[in-house]
C-alpha positions in Angstrom: 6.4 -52.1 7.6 6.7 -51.9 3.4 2.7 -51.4 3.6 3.5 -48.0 5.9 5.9 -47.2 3.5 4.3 -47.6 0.6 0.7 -45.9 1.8 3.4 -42.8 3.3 4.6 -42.2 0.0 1.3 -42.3 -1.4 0.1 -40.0 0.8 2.8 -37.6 0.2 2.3 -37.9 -3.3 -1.4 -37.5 -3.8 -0.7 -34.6 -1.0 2.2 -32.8 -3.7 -0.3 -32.8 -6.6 -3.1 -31.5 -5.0 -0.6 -28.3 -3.7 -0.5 -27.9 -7.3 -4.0 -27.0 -7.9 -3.8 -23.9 -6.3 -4.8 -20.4 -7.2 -2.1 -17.9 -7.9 -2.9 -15.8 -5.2 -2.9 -18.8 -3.0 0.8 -19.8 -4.3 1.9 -16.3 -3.5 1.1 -16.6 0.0 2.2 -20.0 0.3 5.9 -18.4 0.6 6.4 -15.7 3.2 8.8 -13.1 2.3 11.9 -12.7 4.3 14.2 -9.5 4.7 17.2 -10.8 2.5 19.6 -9.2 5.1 17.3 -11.1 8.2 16.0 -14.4 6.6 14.3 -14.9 10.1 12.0 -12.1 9.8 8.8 -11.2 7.6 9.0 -9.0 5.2 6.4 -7.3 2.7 5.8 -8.5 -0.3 7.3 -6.0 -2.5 10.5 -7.3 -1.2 10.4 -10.3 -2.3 9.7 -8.7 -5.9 5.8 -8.9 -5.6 4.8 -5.7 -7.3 1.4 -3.6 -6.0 -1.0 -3.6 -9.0 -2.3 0.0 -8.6 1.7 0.8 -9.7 2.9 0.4 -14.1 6.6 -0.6 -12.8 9.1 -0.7 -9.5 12.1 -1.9 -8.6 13.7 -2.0 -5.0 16.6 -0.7 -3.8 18.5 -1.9 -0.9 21.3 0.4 1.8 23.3 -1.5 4.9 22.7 0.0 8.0 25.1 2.9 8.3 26.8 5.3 10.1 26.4 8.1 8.3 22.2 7.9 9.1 19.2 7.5 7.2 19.0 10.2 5.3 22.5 8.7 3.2 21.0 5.2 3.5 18.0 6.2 1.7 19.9 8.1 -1.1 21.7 4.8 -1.7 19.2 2.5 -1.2 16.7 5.4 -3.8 19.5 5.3 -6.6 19.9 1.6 -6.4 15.9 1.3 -7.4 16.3 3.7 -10.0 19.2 2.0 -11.9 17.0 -1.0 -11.7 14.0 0.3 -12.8 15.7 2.2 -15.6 16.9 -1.3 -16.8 13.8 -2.7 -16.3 12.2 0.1 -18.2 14.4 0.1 -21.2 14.5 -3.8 -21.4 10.3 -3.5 -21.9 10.3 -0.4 -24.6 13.0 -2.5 -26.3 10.5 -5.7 -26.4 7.7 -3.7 -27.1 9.2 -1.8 -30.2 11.0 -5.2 -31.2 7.2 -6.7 -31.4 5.6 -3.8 -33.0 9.0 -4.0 -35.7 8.4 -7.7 -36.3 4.6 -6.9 -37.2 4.7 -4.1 -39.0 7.8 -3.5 -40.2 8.2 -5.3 -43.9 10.9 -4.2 -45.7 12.3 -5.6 -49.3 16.3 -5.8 -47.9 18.0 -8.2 -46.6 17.0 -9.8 -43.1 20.0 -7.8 -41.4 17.7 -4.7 -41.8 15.6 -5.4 -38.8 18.8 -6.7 -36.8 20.0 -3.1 -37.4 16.9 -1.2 -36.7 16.9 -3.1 -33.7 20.3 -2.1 -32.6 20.1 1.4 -33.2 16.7 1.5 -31.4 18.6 -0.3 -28.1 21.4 2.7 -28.4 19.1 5.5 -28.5 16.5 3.7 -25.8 19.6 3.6 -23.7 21.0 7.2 -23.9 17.2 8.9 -23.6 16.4 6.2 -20.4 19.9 6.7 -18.6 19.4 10.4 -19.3 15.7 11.3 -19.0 13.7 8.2 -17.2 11.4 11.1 -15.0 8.9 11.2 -12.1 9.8 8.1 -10.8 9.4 8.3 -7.0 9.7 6.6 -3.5 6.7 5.1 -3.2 7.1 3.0 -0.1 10.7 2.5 2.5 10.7 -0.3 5.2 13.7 -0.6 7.9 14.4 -4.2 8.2 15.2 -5.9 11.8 18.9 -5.6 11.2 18.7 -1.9 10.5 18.8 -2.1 7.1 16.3 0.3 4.3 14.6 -1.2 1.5 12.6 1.0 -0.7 10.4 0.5 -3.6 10.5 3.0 -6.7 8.1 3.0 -9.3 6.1 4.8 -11.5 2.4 5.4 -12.1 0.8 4.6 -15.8 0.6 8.4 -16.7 4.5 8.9 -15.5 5.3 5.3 -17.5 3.3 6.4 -20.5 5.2 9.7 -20.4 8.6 8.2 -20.0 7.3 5.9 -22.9 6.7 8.6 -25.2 9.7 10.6 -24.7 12.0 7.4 -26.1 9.6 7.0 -29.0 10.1 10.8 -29.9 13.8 10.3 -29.2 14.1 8.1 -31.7 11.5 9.4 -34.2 14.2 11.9 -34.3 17.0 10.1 -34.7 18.6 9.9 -38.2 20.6 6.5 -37.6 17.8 4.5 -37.7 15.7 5.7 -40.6 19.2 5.6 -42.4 18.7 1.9 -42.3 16.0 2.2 -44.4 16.4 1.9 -48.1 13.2 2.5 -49.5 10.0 4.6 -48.1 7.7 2.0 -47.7 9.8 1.0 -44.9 10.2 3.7 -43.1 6.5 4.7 -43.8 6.3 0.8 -41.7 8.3 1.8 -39.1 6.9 5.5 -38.4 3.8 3.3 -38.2 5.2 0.9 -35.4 6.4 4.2 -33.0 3.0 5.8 -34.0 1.6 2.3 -32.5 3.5 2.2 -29.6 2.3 5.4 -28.4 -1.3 4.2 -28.5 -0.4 1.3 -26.2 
């Protein structure tokens, strides 16, 4: 009886590590994706936050089944992507301008300087994305079994670049952060980090 259970867990063992070794592709399909709102059922993969690769960024968006029809379930379900995406969107430009800052940007001052810059960047990133994030679009809407309407929202590389280079000009403009600058070497540094961005 011990030797059955010893040999069992063995097995099971050896078995867990080898389901380790697997491909990513291969782990992404060992999980099916469910509809959140019908656990039971199947869902695509851009559900379950698996994004198409032909596609820069997406979010989903998500509206209850409803009275009031489709056409109101998919405005809620639509603006519920976009408020995600824009998120998503300004959390990368701030990374991205954060890493071109860190690498660029040397300044003399004190080590608060970058702090600042960084904190003015994040206010102006936020008032151009909530304001201007364009040509996002519907790219893809799926009814799940219990009536509800997921969509996916995204935007292509030319419409991400574009959205991109509207924050960067944005904030090229913006006096507050080149005020944080106290010598032109710096700010010669920094022009060079947006410039770099742009390029990416």
């Amino acid at each position: 009886m011990k030797k059955n259970i010893v040999a069992t867990a063995l097995a099971l063992m050896l078995s867990a590590c080898s389901s380790n070794n697997q491909t990513v592709e291969q782990s992404q399909n060992f999980a099916a994706c469910t509809f959140p709102d019908s656990p039971q059922d199947n869902a695509p993969g851009w559900i379950c936050d698996v994004m198409p690769s032909d596609i820069a960024t997406a979010a989903t968006g998500y509206a209850k089944k409803s009275a009031a029809g489709m056409s109101v379930m998919r405005r809620i379900a639509a603006s519920e992507a976009r408020v995600a995406l824009a998120s998503q969107f300004e959390t990368d430009v701030n990374n991205m301008f954060k890493q071109a800052v860190e690498s660029t940007v040397q300044t003399d001052a004190t080590v608060g300087t970058t702090e600042s810059v960084m904190e003015v960047f994040e206010n102006v990133t936020k008032t151009v994305v909530s304001r201007t994030l364009t040509n996002s679009k519907v790219l893809v809407s799926q009814t799940s079994p219990s009536g509800g309407l997921y969509v996916l929202v995204g935007m292509d590389d030319a419409a991400y670049k574009a959205n991109m280079n509207s924050v960067i000009d944005a904030v090229t403009e913006d006096s507050a952060l080149w005020n944080q600058f106290n010598n032109e070497k710096a700010a010669e540094d920094l022009a060079n980090a947006l410039e770099s961005l742009k390029q990416l």
